[in-house]
Backbone as a ProteinNet text record, in pm:
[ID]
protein_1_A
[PRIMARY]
XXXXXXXXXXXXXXXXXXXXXXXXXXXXXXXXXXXXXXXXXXXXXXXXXXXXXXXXXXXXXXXXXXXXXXXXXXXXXXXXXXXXXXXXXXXXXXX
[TERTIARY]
84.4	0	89.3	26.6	135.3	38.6	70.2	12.4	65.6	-48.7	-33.1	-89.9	-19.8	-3	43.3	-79.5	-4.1	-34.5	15.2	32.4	134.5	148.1	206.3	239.7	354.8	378.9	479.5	458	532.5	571.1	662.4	679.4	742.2	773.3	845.1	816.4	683.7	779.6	845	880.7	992.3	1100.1	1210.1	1287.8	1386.7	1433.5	1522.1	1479.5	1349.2	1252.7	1172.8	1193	1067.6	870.6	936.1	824.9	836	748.8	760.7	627.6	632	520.6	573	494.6	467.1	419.1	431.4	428.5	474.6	376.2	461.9	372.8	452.1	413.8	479.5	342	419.3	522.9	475.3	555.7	673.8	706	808.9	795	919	886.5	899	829.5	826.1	789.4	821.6	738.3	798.1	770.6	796.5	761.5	894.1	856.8	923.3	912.2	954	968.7	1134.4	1150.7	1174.1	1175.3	1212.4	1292.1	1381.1	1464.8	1437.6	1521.8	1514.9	1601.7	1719.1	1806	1749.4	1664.7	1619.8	1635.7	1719.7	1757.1	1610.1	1634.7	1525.4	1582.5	1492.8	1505.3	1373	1367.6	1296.2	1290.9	1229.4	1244.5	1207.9	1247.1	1233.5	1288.6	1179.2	1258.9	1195.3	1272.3	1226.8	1281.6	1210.9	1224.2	1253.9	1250.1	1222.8	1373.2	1457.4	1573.2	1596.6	1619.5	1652.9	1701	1643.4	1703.5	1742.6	1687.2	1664.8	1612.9	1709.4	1632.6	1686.3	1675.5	1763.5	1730.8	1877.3	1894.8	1926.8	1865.8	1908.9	1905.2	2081.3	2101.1	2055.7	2057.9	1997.1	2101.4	2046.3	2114.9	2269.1	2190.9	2304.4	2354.3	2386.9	2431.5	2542.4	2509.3	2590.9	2696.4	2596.7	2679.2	2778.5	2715.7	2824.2	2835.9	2932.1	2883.1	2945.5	3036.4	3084.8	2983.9	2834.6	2773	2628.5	2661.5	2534.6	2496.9	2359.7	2288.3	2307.3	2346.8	2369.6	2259.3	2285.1	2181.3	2242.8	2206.4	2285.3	2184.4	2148.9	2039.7	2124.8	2046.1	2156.9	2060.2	2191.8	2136.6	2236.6	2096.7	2122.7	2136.7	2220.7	2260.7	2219.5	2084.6	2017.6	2044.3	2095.5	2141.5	2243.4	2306.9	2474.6	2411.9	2474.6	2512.4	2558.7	2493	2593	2532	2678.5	2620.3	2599.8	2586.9	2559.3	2514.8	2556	2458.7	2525.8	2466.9	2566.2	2528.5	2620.1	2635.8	2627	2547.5	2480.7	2529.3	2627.7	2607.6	2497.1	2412.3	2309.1	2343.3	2478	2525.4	2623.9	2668.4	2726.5	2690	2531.7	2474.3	2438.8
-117.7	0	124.6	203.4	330.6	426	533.3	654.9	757.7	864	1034.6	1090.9	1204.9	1258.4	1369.4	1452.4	1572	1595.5	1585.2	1656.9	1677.5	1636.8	1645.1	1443.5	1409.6	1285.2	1316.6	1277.8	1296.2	1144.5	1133.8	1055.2	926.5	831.4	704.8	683.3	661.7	668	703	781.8	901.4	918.3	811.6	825.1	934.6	988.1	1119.7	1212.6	1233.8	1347.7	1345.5	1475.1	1500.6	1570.8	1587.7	1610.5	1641.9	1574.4	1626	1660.6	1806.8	1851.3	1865.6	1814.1	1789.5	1735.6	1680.2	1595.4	1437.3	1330.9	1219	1215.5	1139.7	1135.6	947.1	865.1	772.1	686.5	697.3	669.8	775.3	873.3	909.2	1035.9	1081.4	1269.6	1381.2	1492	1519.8	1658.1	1738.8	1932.6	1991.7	2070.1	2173.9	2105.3	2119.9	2034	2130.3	2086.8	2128.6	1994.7	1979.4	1872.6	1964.5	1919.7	1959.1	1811.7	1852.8	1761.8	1790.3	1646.6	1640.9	1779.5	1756.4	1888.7	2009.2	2040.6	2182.6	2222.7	2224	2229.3	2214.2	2276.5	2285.1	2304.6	2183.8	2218.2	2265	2368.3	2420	2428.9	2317.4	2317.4	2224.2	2164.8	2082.4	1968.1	1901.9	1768.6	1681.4	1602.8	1528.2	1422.9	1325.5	1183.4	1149.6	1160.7	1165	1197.3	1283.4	1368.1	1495.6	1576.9	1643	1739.3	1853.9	1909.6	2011.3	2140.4	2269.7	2339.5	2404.7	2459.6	2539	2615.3	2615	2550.4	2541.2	2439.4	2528.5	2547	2561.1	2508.2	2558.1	2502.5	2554.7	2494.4	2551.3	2665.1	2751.4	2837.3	2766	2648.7	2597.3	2438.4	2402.1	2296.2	2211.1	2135.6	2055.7	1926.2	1917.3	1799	1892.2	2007.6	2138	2230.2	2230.7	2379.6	2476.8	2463.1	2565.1	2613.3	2548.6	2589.8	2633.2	2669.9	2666.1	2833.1	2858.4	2956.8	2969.7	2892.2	2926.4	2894.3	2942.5	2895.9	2880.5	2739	2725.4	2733.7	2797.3	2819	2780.8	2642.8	2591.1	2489.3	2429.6	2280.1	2179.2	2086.2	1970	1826.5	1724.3	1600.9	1540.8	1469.9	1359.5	1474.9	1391.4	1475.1	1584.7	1603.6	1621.9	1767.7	1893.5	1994	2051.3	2019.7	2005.9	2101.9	2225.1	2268	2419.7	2520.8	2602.5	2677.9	2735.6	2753.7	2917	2906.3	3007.8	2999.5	3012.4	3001.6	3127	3124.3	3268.6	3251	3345.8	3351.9	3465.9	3468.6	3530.6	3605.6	3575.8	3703.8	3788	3784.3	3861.3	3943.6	3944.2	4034.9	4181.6
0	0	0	-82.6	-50.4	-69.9	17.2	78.6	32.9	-0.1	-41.1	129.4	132.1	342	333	386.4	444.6	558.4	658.5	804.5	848.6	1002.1	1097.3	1100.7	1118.5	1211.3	1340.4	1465.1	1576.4	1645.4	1705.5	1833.3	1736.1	1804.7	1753.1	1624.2	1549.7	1405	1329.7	1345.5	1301.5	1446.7	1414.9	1549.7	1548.4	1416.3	1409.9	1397.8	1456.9	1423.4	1560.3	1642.3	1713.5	1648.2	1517.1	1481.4	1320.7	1228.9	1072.6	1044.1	976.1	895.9	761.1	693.7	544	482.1	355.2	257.7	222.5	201.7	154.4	18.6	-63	-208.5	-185.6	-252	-258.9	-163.3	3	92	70	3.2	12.1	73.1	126.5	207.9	40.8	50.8	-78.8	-81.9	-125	-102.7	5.7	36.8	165.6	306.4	403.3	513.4	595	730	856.1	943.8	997.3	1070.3	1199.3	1317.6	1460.2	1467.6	1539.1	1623.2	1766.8	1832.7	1934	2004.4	1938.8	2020.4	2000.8	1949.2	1918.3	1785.1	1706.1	1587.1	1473.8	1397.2	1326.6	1127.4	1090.4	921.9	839.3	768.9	713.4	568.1	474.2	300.9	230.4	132.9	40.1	27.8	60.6	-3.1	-124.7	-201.5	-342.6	-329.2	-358.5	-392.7	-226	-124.8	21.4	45.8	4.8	100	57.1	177.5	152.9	60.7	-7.6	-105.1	-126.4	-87.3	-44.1	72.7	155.1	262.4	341.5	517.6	626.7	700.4	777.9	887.5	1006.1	1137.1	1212.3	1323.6	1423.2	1551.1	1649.5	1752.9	1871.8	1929.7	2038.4	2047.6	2130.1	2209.6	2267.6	2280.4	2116.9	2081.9	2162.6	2200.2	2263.7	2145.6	2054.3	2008	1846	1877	1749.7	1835.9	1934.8	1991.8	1916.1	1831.4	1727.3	1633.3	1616.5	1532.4	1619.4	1740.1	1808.3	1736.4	1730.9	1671.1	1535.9	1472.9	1345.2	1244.7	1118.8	1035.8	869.2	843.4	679	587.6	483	412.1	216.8	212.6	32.5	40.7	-68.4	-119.7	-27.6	-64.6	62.7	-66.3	-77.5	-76.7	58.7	20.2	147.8	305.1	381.1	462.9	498.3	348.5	412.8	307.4	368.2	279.7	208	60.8	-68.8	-145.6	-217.7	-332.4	-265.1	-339.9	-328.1	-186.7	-82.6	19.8	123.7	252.6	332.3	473.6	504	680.8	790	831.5	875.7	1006	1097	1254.3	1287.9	1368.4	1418.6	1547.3	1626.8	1694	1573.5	1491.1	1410	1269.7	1299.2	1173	1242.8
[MASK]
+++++++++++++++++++++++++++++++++++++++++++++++++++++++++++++++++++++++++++++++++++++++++++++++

């Protein structure tokens, strides 16, 4: 069976996710989404064919597992998870 979805999914099925709003196409994640993480961190954009593609990413103000990147925000293109391609790295105490 495969499913067209738009909401919200929260809590254990989605274990790298405290919370996804969006789109599935085809079991797959797909359109404009919003993930929350557990650490606070937050992604905001596009994804196709279910990864990641376009968007920002941001850290919490007080990252523990980047603390070099705590408050920050990367706004590009995304390869699945990893940040590929075109993009920019914003500090938010330094604008």
């Amino acid at each position: 069976m495969r499913y067209h979805f738009e909401g919200a999914v929260a809590g254990s099925t989605m274990p790298k996710y405290t919370e996804y709003k969006g789109n599935f196409k085809y079991d797959q994640k797909e359109g404009t989404t919003t993930l929350e993480f557990i650490d606070g961190s937050r992604f905001h954009g596009y994804f196709k064919d279910d990864e990641q593609f376009y968007g920002q990413y941001m850290w919490p103000p007080e990252s523990r597992a980047y603390p070099n990147l705590a408050a920050k925000e990367y706004t590009g293109y995304w390869k699945g998870p990893v940040m590929q391609g075109k993009g920019m790295l914003l500090d938010k105490d330094s604008i």
